[in-house]
C-alpha positions in Angstrom: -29.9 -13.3 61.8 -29.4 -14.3 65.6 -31.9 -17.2 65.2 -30.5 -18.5 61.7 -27.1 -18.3 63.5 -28.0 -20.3 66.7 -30.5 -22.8 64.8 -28.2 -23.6 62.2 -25.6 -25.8 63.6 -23.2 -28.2 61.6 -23.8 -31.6 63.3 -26.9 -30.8 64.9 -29.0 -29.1 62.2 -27.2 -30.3 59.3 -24.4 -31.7 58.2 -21.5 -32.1 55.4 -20.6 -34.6 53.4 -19.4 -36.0 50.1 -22.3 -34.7 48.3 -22.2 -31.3 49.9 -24.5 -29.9 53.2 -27.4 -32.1 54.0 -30.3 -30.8 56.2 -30.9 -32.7 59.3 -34.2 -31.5 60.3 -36.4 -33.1 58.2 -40.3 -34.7 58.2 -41.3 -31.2 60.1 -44.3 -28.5 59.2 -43.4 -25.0 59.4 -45.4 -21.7 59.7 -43.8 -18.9 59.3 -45.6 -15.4 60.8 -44.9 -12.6 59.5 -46.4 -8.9 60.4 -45.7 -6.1 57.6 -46.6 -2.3 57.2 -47.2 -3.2 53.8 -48.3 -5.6 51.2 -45.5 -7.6 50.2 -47.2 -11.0 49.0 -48.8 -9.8 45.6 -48.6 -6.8 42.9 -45.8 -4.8 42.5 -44.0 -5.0 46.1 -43.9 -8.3 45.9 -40.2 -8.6 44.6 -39.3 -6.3 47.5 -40.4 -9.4 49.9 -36.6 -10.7 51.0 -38.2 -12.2 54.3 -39.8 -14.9 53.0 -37.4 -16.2 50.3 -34.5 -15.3 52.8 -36.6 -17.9 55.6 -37.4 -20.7 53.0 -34.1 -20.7 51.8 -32.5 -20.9 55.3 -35.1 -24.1 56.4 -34.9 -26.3 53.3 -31.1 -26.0 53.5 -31.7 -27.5 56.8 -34.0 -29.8 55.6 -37.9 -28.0 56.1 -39.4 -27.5 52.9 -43.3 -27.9 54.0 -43.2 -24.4 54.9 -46.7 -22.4 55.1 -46.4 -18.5 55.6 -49.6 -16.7 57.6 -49.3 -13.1 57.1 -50.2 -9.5 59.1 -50.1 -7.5 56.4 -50.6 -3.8 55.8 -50.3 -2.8 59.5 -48.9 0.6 58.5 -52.0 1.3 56.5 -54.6 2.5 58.7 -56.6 1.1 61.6 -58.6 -0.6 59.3 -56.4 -2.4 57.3 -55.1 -3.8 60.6 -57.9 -5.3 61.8 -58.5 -6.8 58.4 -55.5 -8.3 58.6 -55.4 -9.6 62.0 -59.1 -11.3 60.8 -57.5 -13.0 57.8 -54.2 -14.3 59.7 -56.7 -15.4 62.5 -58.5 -16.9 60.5 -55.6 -19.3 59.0 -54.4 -20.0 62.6 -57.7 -21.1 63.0 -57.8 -23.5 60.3 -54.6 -24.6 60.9 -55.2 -25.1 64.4 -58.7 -27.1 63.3 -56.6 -29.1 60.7 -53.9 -30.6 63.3 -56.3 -31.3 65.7 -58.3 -33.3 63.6 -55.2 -35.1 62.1 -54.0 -35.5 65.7 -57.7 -37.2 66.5 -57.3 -39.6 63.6 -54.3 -40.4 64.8 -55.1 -41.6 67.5 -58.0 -44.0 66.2 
């Protein structure tokens, strides 16, 4: 709540108009990480997830909708299911990471 509050800042971040609040902070990619003891992006926990909703909700009404989510998740599970999911959020840095250096190369050309 701390970082919502000293983020979101009418004038800087957004604004208010005629039309109601518009989001300032627009054109800009997001990745949200998020470490879990448990497995809140599918089956039946997955209406218990209030992070993520809570997170989206807070950046498009600032103006950040391209918003991707890498998560570490079932950390309370074992030592096992750790590792498995450090390897899987790794491995979406990694492509993430290989994806904006390439678009930052073409760029440039």
């Amino acid at each position: 709540k701390s970082w919502v509050d000293h983020v979101a800042r009418s004038g800087k971040t957004f604004s208010y108009g005629e039309g109601g609040p518009k989001g300032l902070v627009n054109g800009k990619k997001v990745y949200i990480v998020l470490a879990s003891g448990g497995i809140y992006s599918e089956g039946a926990a997955v209406q218990m997830d209030h992070a993520i909703p809570y997170l989206r909700g807070v950046l498009g009404f600032l103006g950040m909708t391209d918003v991707d989510v890498i998560r570490i998740e079932g950390v309370g599970m074992g030592p096992d299911a750790v590792d498995a999911a450090i390897a899987k959020a790794s491995a979406k840095v990694n492509a993430v990471v290989a994806g904006t250096a390439g678009k930052q190369v073409a760029a440039a050309a």
